[in-house]
FIDOMI-967698 format. One record per residue (C-alpha): x, y, z. Coordinates in Angstrom, 1 decimal. Example, Ala and Ser with C-alpha at 12.3 -4.5 7.8 and 13.67 -1.06 7.14 Angstrom:
<pts>
<pt u="12.3" v="-4.5" w="7.8"/>
<pt u="13.7" v="-1.1" w="7.1"/>
</pts>
This chain:
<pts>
<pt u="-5.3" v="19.9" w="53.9"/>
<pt u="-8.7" v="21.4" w="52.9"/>
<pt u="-9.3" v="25.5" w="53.7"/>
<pt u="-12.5" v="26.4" w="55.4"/>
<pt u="-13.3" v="28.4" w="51.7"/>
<pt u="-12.8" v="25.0" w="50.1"/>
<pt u="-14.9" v="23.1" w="52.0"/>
<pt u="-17.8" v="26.0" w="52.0"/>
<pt u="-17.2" v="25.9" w="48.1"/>
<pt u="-17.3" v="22.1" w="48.2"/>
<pt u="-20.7" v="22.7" w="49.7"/>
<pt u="-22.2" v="25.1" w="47.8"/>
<pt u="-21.6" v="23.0" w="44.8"/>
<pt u="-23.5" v="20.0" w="47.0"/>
<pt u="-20.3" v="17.6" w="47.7"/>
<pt u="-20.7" v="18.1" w="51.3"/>
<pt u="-23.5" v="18.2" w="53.2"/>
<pt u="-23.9" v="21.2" w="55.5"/>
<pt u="-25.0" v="20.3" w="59.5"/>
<pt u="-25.2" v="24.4" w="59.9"/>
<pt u="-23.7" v="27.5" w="59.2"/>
<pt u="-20.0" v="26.6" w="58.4"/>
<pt u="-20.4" v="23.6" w="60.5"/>
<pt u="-20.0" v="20.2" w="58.8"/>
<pt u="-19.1" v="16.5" w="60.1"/>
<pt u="-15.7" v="15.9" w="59.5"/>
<pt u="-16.6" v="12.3" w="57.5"/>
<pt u="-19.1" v="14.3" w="55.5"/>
<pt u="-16.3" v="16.3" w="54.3"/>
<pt u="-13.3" v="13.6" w="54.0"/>
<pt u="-16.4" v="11.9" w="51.7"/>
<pt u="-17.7" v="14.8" w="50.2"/>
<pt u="-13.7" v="15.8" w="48.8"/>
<pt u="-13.7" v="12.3" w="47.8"/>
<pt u="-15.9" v="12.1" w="45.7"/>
<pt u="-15.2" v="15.6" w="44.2"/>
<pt u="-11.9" v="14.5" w="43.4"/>
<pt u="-12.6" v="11.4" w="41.9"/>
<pt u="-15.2" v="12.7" w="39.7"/>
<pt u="-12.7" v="15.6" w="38.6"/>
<pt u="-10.5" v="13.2" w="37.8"/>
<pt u="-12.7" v="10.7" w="35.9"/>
<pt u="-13.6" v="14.6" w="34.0"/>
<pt u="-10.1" v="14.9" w="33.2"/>
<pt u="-9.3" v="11.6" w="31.7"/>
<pt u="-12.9" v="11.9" w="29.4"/>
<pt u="-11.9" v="15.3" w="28.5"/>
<pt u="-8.4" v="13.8" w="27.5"/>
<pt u="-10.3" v="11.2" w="25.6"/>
<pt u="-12.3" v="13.7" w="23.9"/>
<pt u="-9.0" v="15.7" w="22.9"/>
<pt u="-7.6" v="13.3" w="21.3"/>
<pt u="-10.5" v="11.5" w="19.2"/>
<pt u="-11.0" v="15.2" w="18.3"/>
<pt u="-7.3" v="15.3" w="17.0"/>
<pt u="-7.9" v="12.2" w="15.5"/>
<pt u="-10.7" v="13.5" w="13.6"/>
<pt u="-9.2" v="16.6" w="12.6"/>
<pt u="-5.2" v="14.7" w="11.0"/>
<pt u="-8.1" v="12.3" w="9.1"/>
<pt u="-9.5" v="15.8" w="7.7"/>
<pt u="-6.5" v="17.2" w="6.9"/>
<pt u="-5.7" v="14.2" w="5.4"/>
<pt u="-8.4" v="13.7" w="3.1"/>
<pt u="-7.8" v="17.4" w="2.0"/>
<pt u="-4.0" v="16.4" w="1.2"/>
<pt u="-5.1" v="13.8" w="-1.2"/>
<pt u="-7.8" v="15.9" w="-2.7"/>
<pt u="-5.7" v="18.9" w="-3.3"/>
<pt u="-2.7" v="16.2" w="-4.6"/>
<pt u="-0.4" v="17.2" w="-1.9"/>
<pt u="-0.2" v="13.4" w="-0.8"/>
<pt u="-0.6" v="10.2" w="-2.7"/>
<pt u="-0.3" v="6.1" w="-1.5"/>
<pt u="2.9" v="4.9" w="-0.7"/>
<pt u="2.5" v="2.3" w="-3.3"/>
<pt u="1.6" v="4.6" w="-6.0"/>
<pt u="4.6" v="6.7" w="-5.4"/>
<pt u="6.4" v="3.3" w="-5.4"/>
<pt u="5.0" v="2.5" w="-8.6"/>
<pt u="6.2" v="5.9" w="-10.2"/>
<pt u="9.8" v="5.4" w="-8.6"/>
<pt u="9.9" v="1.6" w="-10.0"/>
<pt u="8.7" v="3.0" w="-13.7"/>
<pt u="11.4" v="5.4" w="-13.6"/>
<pt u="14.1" v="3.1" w="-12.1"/>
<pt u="13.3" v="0.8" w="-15.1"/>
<pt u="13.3" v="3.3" w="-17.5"/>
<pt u="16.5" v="4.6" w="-16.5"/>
<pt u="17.7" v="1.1" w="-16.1"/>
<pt u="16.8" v="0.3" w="-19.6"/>
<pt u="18.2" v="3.6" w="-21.1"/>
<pt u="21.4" v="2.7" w="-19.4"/>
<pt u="21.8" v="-0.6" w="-20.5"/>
<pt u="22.4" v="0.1" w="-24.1"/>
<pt u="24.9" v="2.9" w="-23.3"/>
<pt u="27.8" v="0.8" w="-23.6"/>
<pt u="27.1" v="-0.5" w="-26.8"/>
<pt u="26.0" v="3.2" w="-28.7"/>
<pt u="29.6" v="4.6" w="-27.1"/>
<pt u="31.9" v="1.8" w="-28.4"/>
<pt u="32.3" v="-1.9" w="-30.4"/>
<pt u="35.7" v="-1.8" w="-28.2"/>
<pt u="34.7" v="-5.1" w="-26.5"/>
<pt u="36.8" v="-3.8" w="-23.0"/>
<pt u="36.4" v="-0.5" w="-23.1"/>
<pt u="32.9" v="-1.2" w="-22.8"/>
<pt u="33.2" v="-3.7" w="-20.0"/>
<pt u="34.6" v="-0.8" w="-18.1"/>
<pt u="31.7" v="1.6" w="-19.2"/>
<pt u="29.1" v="-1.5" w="-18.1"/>
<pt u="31.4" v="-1.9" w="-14.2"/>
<pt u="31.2" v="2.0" w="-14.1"/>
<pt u="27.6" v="1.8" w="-15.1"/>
<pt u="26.8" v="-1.2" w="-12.1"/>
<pt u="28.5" v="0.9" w="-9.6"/>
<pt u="26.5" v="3.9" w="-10.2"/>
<pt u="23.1" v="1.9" w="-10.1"/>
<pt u="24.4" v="-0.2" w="-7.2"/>
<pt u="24.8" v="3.7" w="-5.0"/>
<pt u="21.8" v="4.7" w="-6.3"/>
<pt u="19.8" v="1.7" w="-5.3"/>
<pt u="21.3" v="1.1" w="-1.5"/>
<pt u="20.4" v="5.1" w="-1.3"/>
<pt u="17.0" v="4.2" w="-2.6"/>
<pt u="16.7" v="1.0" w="0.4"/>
<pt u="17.8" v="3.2" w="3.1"/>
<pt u="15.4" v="6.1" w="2.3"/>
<pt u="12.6" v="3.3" w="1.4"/>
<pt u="13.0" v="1.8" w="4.9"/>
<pt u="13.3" v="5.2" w="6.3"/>
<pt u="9.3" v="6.1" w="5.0"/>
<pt u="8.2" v="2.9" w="5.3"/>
<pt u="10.4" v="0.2" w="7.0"/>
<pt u="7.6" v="-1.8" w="7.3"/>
<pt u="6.5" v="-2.2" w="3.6"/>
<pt u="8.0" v="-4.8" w="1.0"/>
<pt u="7.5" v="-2.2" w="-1.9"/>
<pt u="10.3" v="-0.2" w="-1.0"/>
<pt u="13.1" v="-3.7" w="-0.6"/>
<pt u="11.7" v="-3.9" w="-4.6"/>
<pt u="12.7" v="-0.6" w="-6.2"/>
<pt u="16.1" v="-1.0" w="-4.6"/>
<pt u="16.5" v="-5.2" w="-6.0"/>
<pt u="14.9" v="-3.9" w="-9.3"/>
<pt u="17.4" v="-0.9" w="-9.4"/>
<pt u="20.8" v="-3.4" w="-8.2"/>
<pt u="20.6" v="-6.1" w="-10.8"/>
<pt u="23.8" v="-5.6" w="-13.0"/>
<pt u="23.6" v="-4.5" w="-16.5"/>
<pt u="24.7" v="-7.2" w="-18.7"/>
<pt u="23.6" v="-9.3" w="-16.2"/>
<pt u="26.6" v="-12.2" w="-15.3"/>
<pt u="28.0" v="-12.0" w="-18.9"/>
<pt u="31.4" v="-10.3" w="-18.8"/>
<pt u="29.4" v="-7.5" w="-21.4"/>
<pt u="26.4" v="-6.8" w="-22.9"/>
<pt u="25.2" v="-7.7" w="-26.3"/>
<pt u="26.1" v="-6.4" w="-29.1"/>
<pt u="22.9" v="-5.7" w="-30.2"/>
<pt u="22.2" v="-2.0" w="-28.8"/>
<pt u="18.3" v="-2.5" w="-30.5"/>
<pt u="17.0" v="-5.5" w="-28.5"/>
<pt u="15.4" v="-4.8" w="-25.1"/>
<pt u="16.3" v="-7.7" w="-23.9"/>
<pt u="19.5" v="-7.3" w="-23.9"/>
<pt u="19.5" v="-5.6" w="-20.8"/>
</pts>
């Protein structure tokens, strides 16, 4: 239901057509309300529009502010730094066994203690990868870089602590 102000508002602002003072055709207003409505609604949906390309525009700003201040990097280069410090952990590990003890099985125990450690450490690293970024491979690397055993398949490692292969 449309008040008698509403329609003489409608009018003032030229949606209805006025036949006299306060006296309008019944159509003329049905159309006339119409037409407002519809036009207040197409309003609304461009204003939405507008919102949120404006929103858009201002996370892309922020954004670009983030990087230039160094608050936020790629997700590939922070991959990057979190493979170069899995491997460098991994290989500082490695010879561990070796520099503690020539004891053959105590340091097959040190290398299983050693595995276990960097087998927690890299299913914590998969879970939180997928959790930032399910959808990249980069993350599924770190944690198979950061699983493989040390010593590999062999029972122990070599005995030579100074070769890097050796992990």
């Amino acid at each position: 239901m449309v008040s008698a102000e509403r329609v003489r508002q409608l009018a003032r602002e030229g949606w209805i057509e006025k036949q006299g003072k306060d006296q309008f055709y019944l159509v003329d207003v049905v159309q006339g309300y119409i037409r407002f409505r519809n036009d207040a609604d197409r309003r609304a949906q461009k204003s939405a529009a507008d919102s949120r390309v404006r929103d858009a525009r201002a996370r892309e700003i922020e954004l670009r502010n983030a990087v230039r201040e160094g608050r936020l990097i790629e997700i590939d280069e922070a991959m990057a730094i979190v493979e170069q410090i899995t491997g460098l952990f991994r290989a500082e590990t490695a010879g561990l066994p070796a520099r503690v003890t020539r004891d053959l099985q105590f340091r097959k125990t040190i290398e299983t203690a050693l595995n276990d450690i960097l087998e927690r450490v890299a299913d914590i690293a998969a879970e939180r990868g997928r959790a930032v970024a399910s959808a990249r491979v980069a993350s599924e690397t770190v944690a198979a870089n950061a699983a493989r055993r040390v010593g590999g398949d062999e029972p122990h490692l070599s005995t030579d602590s100074r070769d890097p292969r050796a992990a």
